[in-house]
C-alpha positions in Angstrom: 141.3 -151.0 -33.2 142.8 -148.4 -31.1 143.1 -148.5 -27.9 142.6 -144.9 -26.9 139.4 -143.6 -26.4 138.0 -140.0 -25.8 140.7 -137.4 -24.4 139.6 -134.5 -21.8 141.0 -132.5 -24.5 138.5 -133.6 -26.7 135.9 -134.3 -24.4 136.1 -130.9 -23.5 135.9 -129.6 -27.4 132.7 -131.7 -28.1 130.9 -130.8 -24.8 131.6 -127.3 -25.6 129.7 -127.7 -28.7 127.5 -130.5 -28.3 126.8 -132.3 -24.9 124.6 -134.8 -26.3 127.3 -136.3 -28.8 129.5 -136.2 -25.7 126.8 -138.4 -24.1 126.4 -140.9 -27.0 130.3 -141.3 -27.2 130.7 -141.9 -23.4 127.8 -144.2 -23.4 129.0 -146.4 -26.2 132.8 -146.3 -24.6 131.0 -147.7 -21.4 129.7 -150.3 -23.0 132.5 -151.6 -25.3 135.3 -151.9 -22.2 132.0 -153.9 -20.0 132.3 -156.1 -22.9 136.4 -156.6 -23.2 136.3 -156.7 -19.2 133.6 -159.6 -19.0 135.7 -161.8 -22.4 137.9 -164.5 -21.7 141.2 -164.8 -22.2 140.5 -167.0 -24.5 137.5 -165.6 -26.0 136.1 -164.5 -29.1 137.4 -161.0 -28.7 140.7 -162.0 -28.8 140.3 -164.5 -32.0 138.0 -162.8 -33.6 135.2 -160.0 -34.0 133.2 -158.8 -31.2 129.7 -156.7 -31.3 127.6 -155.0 -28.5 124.6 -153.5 -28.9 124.3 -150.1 -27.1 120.8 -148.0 -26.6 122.0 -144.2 -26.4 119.7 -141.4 -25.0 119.3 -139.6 -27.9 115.7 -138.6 -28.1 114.6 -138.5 -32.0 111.4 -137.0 -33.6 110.0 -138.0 -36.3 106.5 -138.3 -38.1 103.8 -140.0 -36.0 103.4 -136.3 -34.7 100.0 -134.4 -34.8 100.1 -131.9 -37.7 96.4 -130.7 -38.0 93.0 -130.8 -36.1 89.7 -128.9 -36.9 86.8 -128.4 -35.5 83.9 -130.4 -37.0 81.4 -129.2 -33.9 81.5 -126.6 -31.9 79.0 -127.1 -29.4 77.1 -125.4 -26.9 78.1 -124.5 -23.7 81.4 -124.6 -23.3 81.8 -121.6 -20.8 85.2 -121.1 -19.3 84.8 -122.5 -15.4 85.9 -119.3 -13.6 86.2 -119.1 -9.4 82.8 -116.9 -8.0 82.3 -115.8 -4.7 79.8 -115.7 -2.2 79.2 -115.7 1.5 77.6 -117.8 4.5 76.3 -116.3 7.7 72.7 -114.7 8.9 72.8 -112.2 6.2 71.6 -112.2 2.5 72.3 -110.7 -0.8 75.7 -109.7 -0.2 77.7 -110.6 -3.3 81.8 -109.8 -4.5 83.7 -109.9 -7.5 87.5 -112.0 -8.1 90.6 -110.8 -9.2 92.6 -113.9 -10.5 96.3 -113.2 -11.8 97.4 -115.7 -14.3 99.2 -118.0 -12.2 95.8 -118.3 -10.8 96.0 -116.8 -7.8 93.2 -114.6 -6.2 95.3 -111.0 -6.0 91.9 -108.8 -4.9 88.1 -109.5 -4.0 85.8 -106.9 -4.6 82.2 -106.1 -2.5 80.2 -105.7 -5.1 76.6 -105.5 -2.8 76.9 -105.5 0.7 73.8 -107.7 1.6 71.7 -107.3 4.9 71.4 -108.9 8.5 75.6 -109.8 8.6 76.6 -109.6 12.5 79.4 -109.9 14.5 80.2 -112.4 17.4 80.9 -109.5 19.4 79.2 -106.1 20.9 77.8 -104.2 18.5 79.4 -101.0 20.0 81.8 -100.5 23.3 81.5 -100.0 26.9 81.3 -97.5 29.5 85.4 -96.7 30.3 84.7 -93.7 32.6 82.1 -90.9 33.3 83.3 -87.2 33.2 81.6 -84.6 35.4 81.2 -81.3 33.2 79.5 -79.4 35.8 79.4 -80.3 39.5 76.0 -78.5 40.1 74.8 -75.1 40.9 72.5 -74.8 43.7 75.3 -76.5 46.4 72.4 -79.0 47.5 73.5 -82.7 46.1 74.3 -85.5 48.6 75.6 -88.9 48.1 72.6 -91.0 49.8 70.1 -88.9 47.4 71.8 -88.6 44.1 71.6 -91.3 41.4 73.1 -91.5 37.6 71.1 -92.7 34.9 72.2 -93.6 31.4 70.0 -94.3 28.7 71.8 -95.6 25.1 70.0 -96.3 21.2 72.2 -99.7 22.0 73.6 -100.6 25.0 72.5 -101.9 28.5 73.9 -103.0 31.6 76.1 -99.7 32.8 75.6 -98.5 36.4 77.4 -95.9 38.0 77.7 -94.0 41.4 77.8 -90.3 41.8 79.8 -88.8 44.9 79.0 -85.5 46.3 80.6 -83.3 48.7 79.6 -79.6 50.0 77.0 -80.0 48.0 78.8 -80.4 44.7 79.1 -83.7 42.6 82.9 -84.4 42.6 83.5 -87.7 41.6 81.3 -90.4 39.6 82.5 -94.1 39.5 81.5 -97.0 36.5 80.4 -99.7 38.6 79.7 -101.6 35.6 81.1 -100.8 31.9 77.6 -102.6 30.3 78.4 -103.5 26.2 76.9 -102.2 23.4 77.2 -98.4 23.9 77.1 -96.2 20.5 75.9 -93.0 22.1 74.6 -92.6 25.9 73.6 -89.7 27.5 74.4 -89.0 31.5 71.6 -88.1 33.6 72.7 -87.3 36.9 69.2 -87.3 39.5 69.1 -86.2 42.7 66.0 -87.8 44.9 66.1 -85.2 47.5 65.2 -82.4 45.0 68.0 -79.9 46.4 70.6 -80.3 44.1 70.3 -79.0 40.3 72.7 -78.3 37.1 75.0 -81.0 37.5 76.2 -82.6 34.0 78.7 -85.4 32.8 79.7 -87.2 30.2 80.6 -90.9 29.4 83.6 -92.1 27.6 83.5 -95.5 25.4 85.9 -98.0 25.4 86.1 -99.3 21.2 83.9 -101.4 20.1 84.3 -105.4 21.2 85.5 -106.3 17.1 84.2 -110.0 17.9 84.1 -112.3 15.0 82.4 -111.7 11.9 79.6 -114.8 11.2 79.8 -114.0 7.2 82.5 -116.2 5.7 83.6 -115.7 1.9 83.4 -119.0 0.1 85.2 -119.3 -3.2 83.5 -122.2 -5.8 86.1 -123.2 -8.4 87.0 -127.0 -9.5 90.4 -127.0 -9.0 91.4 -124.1 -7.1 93.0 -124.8 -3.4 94.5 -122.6 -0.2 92.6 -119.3 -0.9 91.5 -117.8 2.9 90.1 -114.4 3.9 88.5 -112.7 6.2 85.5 -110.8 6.2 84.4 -107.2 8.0 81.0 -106.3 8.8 79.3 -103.0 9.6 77.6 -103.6 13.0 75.3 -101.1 12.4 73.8 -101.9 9.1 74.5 -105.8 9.0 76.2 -104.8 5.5 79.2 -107.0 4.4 81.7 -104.0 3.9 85.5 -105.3 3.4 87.3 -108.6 2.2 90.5 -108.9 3.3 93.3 -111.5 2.0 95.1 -113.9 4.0 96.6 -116.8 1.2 95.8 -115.9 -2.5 95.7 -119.9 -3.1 96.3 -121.2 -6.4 95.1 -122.9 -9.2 92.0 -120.4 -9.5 92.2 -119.5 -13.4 89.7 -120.1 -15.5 89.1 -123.4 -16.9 88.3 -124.5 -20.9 87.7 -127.5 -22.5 90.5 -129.7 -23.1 92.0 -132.2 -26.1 91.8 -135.8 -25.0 93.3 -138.4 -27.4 92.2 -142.1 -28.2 94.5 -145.2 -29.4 97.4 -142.7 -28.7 99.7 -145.9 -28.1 103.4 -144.5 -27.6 102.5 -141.1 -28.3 103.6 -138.2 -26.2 103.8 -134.6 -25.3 101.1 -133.4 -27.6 99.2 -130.4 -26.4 96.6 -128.2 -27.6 94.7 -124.3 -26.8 91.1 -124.3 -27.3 89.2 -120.6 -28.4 85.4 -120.7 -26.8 83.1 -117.6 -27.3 79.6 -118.0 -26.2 80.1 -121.3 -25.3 80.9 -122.7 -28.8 84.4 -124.1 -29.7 85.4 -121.9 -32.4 89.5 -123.2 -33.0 91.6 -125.6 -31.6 95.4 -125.4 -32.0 98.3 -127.5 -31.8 101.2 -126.0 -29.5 103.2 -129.1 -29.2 103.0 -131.8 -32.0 104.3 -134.5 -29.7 105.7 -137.6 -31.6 104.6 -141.4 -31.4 101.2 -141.4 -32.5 100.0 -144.0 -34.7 97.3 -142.5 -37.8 94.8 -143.9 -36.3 95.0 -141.5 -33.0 91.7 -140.0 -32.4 90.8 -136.6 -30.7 87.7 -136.0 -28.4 86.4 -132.8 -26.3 86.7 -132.9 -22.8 84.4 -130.1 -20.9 85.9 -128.5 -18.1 85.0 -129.9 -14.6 81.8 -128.5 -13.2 81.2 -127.5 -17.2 77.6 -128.7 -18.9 79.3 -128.2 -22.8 78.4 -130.8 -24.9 78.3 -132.0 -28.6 81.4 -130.4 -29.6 83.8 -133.0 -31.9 86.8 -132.5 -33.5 89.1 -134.5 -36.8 92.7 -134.9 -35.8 95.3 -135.8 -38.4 98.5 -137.7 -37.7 101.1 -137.8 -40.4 102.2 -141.3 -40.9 105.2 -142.8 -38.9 107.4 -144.8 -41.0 109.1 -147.1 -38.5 110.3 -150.3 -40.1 113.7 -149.6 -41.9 113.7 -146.1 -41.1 117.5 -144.4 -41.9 117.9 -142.2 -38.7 119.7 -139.5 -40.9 116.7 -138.6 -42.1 114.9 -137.7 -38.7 115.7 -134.4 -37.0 116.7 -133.9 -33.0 116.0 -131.2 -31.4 118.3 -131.2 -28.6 116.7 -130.6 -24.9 120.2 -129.3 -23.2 121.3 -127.2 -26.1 120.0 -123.7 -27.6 119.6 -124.8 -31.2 118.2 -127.4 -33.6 120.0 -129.2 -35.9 119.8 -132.3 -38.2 120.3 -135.6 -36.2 122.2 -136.7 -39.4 125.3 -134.5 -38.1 125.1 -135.8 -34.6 125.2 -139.4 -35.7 127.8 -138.4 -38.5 130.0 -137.0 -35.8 129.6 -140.0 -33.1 130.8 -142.5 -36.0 133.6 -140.2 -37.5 134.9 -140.3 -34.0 134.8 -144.7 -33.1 136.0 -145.2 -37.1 139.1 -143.3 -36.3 139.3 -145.6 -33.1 139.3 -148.4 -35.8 135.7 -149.6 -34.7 132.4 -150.8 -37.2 129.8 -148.7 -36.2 126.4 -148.0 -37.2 123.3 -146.2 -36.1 119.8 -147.6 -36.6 116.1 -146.2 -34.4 115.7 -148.5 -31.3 112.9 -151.0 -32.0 111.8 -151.0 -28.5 111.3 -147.7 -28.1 110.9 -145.6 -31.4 112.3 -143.1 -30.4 115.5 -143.3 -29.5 118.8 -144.0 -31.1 120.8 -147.7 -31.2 124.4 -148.2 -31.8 125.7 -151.5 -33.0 129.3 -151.3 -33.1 132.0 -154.3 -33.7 135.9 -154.6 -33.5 138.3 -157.0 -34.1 
């Protein structure tokens, strides 16, 4: 047995190639001086052999994976579960159409019917700001104490105003109150004593108090979380005009039936896309093949949440895992840290190449506990 064990020199060569033979060999070098450091100094390992048993990490495939499924039913209604709209408030009919991106996020909402009766927490239009005098009279006779100003609106109430005259002229008019509601009022300026005539003004509105729509968009969808907006109503027809966007949410895309398996035991990281059109499964196929399944694995139809599809059934085939006595060359890794595939046989062939020249019995069996992962026993004198 040799004493030296891997070099940086060579750890850098293999790690350069292939980390996960560099794993194996550092794991089993681990290992091997825990079990010299713990023997006596009388012990076996200095009068004799010594083994240790070593589980590595190496993650093997092998059959027990799923290589077919068909579809022995396709069903009836199986519709994909998309997100719809609609809206809450004193207002009907007023319906919109999503834009969903595919990492399921709503990018755009569209008004597709405005509805009726929508309104706003606020004034429906603005308020006096300030009345301007476009013609201070013509006959010379208006007086404070006789003249009066009157303004009628389609909308608004509650403005007053006082008119100020001097040498018989109307110089001056003063909002006493501003009122709400105002869309288009007319200035009547009155003068009780009958003298004075002609005089003319004009109001000017404040904007419109934008108060608080009381249409909310509401978004249905089973899974879908986060998505807010904000809603804009015209005041004047009650129609739901705009949408806008505040947090596009996620997890909005549509949703199709899934694969769920049965008496799956070990088995892992099988997965499966499922084609609907008019409700009826027409294909299911395999993207991953996972590993670990035993034959009798069994494959069901899951509807989508919220979904009413039924009677759809499917036939799953499982190639048979041969796990007793299994030679480990004859499985294939395919190596998660690395940009390639490759035979685990030259993997394994390489970790042993490198402990024989260290003078050490090695050999590489599948780990019993797990299935699918590698186990080294390795002895020296």
């Amino acid at each position: 047995m040799s004493d030296s064990f891997l070099t940086a020199s060579e750890a850098s060569k293999i790690a350069s190639t292939n980390k996960i033979v560099l794993r194996e060999i550092n794991l089993i070098q681990e290992k091997i001086l825990d079990a010299v450091h713990n023997c006596s100094s009388d012990g076996i390992c200095l009068t004799g052999s010594l083994c240790t048993i070593v589980e590595g990490d190496t993650p093997m495939t092998y059959y027990g994976s799923v290589s077919g499924i068909t579809v022995t039913n396709g069903g009836t209604d199986y519709f994909p579960v998309v997100a719809t709209a609609s809206f809450t408030g004193s207002g009907t009919g007023a319906t919109a159409d999503l834009t969903v991106n595919e990492s399921g996020a709503i990018t755009d909402v569209t008004v597709t019917n405005g509805g009726t009766g929508y309104t706003t927490g606020g004034s429906p239009g603005g308020q006096i700001a300030s009345i301007t005098i476009t013609n201070p009279g013509t006959s010379g006779g208006y007086l404070t104490s006789t003249t009066s100003i009157v303004i009628t609106d389609p909308t608004g109430t509650g403005a007053t105003a006082t008119a100020t005259a001097e040498f018989g002229d109307i110089v001056s008019i003063t909002v006493d109150n501003p009122g709400s509601g105002y869309t288009d009022p007319t200035v009547t300026i009155v003068d009780s004593g009958g003298d004075g005539l002609g005089a003319t003004a004009e109001a000017v509105l404040t904007t419109a108090t934008p108060g608080t729509p009381d249409a909310e968009i509401v978004v249905s969808h089973p899974s879908g979380v986060d998505f807010e907006a904000t809603t804009q109503v015209d005041t004047g027809t009650g129609e739901i005009t705009g949408v806008t966007i505040v947090s596009s949410g996620s997890g909005y895309g549509p949703l199709l039936p899934t694969i769920s398996l049965a008496n799956a035991g070990n088995g892992q990281t099988a997965e499966f896309d499922v084609t609907v059109d008019a409700g009826v499964i027409t294909d299911v196929s395999i993207t991953e093949s996972g590993f670990s399944y035993p034959t009798d694995t069994t494959a069901t139809v899951t509807p989508a949440p919220t979904s009413s599809g039924t009677g759809a059934t499917v036939s799953l085939t499982v190639t048979e895992p041969p796990l007793a006595g299994v030679d480990p060359y004859n499985y294939y890794l395919y190596l998660n840290d690395q940009d390639t595939s490759c035979p685990v046989e030259k993997d394994i062939q390489h970790v042993i190449s490198y402990f024989r020249k260290k003078g050490y019995s090695i050999q590489a069996k599948i780990n019993p506990t797990t299935n699918t992962t590698i186990l080294w026993e390795i002895c020296w004198c």
